[in-house]
C-alpha positions as CSV (number, residue, x, y, z in Angstrom):
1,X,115.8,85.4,75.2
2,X,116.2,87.2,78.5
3,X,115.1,91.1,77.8
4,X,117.3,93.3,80.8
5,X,115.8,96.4,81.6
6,X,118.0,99.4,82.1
7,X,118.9,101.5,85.1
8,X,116.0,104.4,85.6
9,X,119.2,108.0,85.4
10,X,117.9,109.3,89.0
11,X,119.9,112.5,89.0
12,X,119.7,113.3,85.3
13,X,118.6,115.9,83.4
14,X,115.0,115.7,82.2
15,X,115.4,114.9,78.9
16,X,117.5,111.7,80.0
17,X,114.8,111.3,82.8
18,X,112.3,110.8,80.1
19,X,114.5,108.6,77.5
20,X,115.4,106.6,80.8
21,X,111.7,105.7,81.8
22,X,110.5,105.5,78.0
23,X,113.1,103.0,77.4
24,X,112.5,101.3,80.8
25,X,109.1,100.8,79.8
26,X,109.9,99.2,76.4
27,X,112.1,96.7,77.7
28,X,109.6,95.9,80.5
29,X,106.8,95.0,77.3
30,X,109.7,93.1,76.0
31,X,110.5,91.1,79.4
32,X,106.9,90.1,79.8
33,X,106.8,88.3,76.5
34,X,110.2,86.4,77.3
35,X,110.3,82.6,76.6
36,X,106.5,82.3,75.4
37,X,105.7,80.5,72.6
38,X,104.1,82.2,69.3
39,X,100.9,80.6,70.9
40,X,101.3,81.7,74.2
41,X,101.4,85.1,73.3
42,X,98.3,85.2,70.9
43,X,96.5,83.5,74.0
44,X,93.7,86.0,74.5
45,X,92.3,88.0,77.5
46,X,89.0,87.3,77.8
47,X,85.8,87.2,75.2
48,X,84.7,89.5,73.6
49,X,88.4,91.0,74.0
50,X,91.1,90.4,71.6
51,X,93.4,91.6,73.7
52,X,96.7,90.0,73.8
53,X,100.3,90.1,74.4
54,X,101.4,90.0,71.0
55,X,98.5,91.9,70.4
56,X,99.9,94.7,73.0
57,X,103.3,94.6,71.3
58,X,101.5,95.3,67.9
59,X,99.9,98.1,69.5
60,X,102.6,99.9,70.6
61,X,104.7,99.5,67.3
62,X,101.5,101.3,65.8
63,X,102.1,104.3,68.5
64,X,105.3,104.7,68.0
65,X,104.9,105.1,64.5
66,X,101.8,107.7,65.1
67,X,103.5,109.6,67.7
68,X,107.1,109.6,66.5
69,X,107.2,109.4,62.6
70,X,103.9,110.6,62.1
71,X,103.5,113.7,64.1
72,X,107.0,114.4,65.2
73,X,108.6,113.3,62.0
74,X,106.0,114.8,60.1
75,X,106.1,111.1,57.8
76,X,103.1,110.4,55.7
77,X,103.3,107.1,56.0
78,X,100.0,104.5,56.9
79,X,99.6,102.5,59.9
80,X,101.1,99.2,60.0
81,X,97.7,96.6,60.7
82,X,95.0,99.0,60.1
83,X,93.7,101.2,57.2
84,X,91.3,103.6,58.7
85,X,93.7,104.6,61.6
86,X,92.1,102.4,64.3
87,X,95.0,101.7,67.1
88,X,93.1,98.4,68.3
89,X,93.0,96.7,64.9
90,X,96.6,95.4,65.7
91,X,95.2,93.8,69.2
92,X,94.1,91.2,66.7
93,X,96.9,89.1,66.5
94,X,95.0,85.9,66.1
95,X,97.5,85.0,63.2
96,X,100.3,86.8,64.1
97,X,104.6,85.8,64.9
98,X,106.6,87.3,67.5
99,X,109.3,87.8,64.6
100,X,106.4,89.6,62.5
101,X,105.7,91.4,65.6
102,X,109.1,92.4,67.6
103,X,110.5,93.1,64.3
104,X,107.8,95.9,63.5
105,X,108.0,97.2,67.1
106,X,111.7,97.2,67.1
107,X,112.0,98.9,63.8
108,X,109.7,101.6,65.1
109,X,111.3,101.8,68.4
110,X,114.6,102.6,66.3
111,X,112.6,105.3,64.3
112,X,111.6,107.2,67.9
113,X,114.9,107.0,69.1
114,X,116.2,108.6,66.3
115,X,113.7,111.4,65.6
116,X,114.2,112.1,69.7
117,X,117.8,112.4,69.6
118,X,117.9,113.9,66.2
119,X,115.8,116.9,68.1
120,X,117.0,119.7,69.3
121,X,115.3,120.0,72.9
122,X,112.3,119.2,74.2
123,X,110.4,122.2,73.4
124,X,110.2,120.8,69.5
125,X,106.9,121.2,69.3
126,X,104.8,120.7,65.9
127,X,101.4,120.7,64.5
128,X,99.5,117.2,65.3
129,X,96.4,117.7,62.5
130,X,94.6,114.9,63.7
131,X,94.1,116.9,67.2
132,X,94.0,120.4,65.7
133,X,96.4,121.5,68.3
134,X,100.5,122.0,68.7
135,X,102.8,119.4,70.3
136,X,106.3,119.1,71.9
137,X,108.6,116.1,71.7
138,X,108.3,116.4,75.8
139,X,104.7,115.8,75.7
140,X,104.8,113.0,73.3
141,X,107.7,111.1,75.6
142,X,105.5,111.3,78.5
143,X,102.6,110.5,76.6
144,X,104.3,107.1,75.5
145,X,105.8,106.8,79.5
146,X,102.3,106.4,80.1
147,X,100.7,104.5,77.1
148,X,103.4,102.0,77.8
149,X,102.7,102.2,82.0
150,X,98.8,101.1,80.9
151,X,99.7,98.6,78.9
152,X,102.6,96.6,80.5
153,X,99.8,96.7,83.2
154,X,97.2,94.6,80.9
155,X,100.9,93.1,79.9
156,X,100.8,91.9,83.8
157,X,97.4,90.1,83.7
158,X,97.7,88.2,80.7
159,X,101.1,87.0,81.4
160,X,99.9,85.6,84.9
161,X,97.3,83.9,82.6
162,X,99.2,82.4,80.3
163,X,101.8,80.8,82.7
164,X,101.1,82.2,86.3
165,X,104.0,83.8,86.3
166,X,104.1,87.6,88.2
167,X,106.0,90.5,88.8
168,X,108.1,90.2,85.8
């Protein structure tokens, strides 16, 4: 599978701006998990570290569900890989499948895209109760621009360390 990333808008509004470099982002976590194995992509950082690249896509299907479903969507629905609401439990992906994996984070991806174009602008803004505070859809896109900038950055290292390969 060969993931393609799509074209950044550059003279768009900001709303595409944002769906743009969210979805940019995805598809890069996507690309740096192309043509590894299910092994290859459980192959951890570093002891005591857990850290992963399936690991990473786990991750990020969990904060997609938070941050869209959850708090946008206003869902009570659990996490996917952890019952007390800890994010790094899905870094363990010691026994975990792409397919188990890609399919959660695809599904969830699906979700956010939905509840984001099912809004009605960006100034949606609700009440997150876990941070005792109000939220707009705009800050939760850029929140996810740069959850996703961090982690295809960890996404960079262990790829080079599974198969040396860079700048993917």
């Amino acid at each position: 599978m060969t993931t393609e990333r799509p074209r950044i808008p550059t003279t768009a509004d900001e709303r595409e701006t944002l769906r743009g470099f969210l979805d940019f982002h995805r598809a890069t976590l996507a690309k740096k998990c192309d043509g590894l194995s299910d092994e290859e992509l459980r192959r951890q950082s570093m002891p005591p570290s857990t850290l992963s690249l399936l690991g990473l896509v786990r991750h990020m299907a969990e904060v997609e569900r938070n941050w869209f479903r959850r708090v946008l969507g206003g869902e009570d629905i659990p996490l996917v890989w952890s019952d007390s609401f800890d994010f790094q439990a899905a870094y363990d992906a010691r026994e975990a499948t792409r397919a188990e994996a890609f399919a959660a984070w695809q599904a969830e991806v699906e979700h956010a895209r939905r509840i984001e174009a099912a809004a009605e602008s960006l100034e949606v803004t609700v009440h997150a109760e876990r941070w005792g505070q109000d939220v707009s859809l705009r800050t939760v896109m850029l929140h996810m621009i740069l959850e996703y900038g961090r982690h295809n950055g960890h996404a960079d290292f262990l790829r080079e360390g599974v198969d040396g390969t860079v700048g993917v």
